[in-house]
Residue frames as qw, qx, qy, qz and C-alpha x, y, z in Angstrom:
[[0.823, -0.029, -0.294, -0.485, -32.29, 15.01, -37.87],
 [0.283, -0.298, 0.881, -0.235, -32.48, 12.09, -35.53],
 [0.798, -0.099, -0.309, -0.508, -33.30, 8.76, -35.93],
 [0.201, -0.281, 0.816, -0.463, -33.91, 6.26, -33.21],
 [0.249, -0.302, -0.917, -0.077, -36.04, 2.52, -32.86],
 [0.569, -0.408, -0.102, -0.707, -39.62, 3.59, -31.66],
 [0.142, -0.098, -0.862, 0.476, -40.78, 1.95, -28.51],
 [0.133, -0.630, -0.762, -0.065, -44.17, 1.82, -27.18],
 [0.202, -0.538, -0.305, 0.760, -43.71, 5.19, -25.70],
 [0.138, 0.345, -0.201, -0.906, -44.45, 6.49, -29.56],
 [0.268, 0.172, 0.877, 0.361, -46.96, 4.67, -30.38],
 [0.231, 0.791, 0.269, -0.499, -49.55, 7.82, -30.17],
 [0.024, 0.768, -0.348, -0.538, -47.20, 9.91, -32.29],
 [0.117, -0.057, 0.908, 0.398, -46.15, 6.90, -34.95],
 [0.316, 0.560, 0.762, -0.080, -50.43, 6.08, -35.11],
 [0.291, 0.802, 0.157, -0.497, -50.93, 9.57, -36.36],
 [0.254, 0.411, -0.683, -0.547, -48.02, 9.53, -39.28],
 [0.261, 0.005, 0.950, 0.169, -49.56, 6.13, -40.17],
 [0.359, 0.661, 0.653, -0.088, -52.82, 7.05, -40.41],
 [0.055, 0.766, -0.163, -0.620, -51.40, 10.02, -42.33],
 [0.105, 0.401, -0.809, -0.417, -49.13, 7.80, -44.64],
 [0.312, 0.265, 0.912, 0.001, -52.45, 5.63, -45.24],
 [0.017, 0.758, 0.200, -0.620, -54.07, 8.73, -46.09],
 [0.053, 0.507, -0.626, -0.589, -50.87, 9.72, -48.77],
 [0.014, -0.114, -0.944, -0.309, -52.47, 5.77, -50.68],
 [0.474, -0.133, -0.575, -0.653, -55.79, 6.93, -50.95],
 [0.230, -0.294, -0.879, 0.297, -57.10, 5.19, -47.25],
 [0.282, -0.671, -0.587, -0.356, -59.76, 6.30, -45.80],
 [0.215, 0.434, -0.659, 0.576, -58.01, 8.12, -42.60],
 [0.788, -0.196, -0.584, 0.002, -59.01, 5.45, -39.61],
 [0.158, 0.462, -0.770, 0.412, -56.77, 6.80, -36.58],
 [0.789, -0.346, 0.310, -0.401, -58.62, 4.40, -34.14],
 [0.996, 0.092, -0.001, 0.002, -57.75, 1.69, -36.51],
 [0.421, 0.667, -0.479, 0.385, -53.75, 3.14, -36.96],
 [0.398, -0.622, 0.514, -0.436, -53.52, 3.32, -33.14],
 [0.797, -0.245, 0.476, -0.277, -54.76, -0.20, -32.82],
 [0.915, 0.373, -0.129, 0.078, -52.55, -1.69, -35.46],
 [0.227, 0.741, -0.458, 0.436, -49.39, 0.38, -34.60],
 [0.638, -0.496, 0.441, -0.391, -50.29, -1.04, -30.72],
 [0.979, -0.112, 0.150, -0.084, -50.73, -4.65, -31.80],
 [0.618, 0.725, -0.275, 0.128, -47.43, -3.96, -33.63],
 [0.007, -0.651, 0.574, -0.497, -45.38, -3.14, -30.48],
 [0.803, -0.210, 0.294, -0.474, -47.44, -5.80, -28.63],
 [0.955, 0.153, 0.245, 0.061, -46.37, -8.94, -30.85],
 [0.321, -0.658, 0.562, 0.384, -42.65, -7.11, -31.35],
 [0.617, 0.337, 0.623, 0.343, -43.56, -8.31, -35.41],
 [0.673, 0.543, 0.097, 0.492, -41.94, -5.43, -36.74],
 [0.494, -0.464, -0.338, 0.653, -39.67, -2.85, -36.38],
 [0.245, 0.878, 0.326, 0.250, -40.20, 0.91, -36.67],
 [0.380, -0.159, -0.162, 0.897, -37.86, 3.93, -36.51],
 [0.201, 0.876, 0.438, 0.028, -38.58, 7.51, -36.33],
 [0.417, 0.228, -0.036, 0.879, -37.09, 10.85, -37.17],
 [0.076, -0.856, -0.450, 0.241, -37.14, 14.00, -35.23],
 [0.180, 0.670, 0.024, 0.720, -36.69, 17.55, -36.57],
 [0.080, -0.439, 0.391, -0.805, -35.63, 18.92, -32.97],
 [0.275, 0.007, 0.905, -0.325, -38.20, 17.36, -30.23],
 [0.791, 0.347, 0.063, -0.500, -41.49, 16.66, -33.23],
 [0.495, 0.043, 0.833, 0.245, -41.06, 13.10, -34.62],
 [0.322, 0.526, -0.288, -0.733, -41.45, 14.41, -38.35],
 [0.431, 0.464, -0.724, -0.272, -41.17, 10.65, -40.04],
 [0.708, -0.273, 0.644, -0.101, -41.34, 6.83, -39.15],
 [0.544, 0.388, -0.607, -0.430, -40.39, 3.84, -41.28],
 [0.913, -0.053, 0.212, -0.343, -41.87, 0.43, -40.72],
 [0.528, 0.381, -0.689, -0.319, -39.92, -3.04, -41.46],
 [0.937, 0.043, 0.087, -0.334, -41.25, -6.67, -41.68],
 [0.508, -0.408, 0.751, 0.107, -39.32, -9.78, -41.05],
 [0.814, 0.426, -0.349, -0.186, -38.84, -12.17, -44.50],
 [0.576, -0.358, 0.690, 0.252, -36.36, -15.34, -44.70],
 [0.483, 0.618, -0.497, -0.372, -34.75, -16.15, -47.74],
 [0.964, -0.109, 0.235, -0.059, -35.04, -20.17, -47.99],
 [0.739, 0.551, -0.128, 0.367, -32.05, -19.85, -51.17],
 [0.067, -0.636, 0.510, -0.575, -29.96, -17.64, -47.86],
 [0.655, -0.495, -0.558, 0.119, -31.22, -19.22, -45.30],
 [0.328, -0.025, -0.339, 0.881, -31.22, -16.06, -43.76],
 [0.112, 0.805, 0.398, -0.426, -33.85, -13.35, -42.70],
 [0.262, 0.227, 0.158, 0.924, -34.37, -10.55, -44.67],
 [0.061, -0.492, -0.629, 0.599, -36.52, -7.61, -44.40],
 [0.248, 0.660, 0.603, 0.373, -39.26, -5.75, -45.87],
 [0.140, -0.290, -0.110, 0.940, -38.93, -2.10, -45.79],
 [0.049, 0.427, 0.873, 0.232, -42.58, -1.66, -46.12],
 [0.013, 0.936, 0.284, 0.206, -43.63, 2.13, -45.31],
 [0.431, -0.218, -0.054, 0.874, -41.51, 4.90, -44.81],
 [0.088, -0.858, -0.407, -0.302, -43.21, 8.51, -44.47],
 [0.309, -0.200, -0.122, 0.922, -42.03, 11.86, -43.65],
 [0.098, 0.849, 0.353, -0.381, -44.85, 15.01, -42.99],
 [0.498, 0.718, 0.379, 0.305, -45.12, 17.00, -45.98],
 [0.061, 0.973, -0.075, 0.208, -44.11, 20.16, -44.66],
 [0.635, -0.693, 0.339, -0.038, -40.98, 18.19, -43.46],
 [0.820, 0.416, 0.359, 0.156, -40.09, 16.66, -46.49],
 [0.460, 0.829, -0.026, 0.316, -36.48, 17.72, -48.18],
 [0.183, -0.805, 0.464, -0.321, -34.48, 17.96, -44.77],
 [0.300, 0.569, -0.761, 0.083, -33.45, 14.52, -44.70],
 [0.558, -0.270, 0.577, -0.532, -35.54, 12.65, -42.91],
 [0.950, 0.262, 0.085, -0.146, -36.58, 10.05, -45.47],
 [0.529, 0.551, -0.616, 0.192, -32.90, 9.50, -46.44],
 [0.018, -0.596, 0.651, -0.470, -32.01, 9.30, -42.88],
 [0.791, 0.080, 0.256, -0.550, -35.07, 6.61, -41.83],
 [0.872, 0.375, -0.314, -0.026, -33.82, 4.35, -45.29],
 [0.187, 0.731, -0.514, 0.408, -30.60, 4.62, -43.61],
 [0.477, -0.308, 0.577, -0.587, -31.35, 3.37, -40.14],
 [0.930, 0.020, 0.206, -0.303, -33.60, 0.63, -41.57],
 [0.629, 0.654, -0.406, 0.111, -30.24, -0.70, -43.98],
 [0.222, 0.465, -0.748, 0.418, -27.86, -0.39, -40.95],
 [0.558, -0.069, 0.726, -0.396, -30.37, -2.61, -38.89],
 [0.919, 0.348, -0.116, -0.146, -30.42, -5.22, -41.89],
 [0.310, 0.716, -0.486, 0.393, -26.75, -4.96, -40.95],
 [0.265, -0.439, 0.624, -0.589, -26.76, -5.12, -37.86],
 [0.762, -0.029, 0.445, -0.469, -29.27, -8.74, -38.07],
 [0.382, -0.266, 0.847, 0.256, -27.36, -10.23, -40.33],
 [0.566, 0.557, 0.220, -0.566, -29.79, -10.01, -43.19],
 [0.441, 0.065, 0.637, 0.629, -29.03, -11.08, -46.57],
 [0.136, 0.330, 0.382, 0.852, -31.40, -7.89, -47.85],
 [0.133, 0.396, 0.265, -0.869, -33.37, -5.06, -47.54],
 [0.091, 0.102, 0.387, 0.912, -36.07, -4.41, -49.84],
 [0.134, 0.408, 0.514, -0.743, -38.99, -2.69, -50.95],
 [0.295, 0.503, 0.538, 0.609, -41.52, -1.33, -53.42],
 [0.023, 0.389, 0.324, -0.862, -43.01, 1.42, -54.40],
 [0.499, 0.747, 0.309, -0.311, -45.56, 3.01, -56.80],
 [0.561, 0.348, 0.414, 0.626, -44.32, 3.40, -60.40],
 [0.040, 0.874, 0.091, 0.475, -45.62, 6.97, -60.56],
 [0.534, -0.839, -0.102, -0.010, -43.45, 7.75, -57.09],
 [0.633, 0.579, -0.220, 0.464, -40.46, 9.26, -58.68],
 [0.047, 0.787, -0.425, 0.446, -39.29, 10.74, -55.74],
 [0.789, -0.386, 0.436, -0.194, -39.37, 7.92, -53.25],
 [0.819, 0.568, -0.079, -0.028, -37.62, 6.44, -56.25],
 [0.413, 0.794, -0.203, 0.398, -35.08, 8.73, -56.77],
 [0.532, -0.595, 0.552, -0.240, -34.19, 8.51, -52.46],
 [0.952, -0.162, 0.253, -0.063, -34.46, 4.46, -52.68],
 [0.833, 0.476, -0.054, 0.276, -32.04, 4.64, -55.91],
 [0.284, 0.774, -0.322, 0.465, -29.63, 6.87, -54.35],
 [0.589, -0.455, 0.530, -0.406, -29.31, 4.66, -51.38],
 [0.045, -0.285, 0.923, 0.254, -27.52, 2.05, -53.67],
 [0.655, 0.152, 0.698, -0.247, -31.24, 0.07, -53.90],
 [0.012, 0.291, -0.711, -0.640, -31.90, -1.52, -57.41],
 [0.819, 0.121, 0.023, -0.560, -34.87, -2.58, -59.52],
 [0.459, -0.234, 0.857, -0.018, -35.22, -5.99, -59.41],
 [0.632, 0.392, -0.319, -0.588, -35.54, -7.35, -63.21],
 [0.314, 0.113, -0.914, -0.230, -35.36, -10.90, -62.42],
 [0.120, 0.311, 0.875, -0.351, -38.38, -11.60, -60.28],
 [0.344, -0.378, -0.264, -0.818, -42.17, -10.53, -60.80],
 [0.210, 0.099, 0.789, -0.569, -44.43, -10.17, -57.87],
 [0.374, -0.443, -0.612, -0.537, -48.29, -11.59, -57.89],
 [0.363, 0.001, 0.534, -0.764, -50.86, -10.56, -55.34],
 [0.282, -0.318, -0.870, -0.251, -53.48, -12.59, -54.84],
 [0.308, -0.306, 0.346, -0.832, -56.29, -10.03, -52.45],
 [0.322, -0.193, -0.925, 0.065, -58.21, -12.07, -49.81]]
């Protein structure tokens, strides 16, 4: 399993797992609209994505979003979608993805990484927890939808 920073050159191949891993939540599947989000992504360089291949098929991508901690004064980052093709799932590709995004929180001097996930998404859990991450029992988040 490789993983490597995505570059416009994948942004076909990255639209399709998105509109897949929008799919996995119940979206509606959209790829016109994946393509042209994933695009505007690479366009305005306002986040970064990796992918994994399983030999030369990109099998995976994870997605992360700049943050700043005002109490750091530092960036951090949102590790905000991470997806790996079902039938691809189990060979390390979502470990290896969490990875990659971590050592490029590293590598930017971050003061964290994090994420959520579904409550019912024991196994995306069970990866995040075993990759040192930790529930976070002193904050609560609020969404406000616009």
């Amino acid at each position: 399993m490789e993983v490597v920073q995505a570059s416009a050159m994948h942004t076909n191949e990255v639209a399709v797992l998105f509109d897949a891993y929008r799919s996995y939540f119940d979206q509606a599947p959209d790829f016109k609209g994946a393509l042209a989000f994933i695009s505007e992504r690479f366009k305005q360089e306002d986040s970064i994505i990796f992918v994994a291949f399983d030999k030369d098929e990109i099998v995976g991508f994870a997605q992360l979003y700049p943050l700043f901690t005002s109490l750091g004064m530092k960036r951090g980052w949102l590790l905000n979608d991470v997806y790996v093709l079902e039938e691809h799932r189990g060979k390390g590709a979502g470990g290896a993805l969490v990875d990659a995004a971590v050592e490029y929180g590293r590598k930017t001097d971050a003061a964290w990484v994090m994420l959520q996930t579904y409550v019912a998404n024991n196994g995306a859990q069970k990866l995040y927890q075993s990759k040192g991450f930790k529930k976070d029992t002193n904050s609560f988040y609020f969404y406000l939808t616009l």
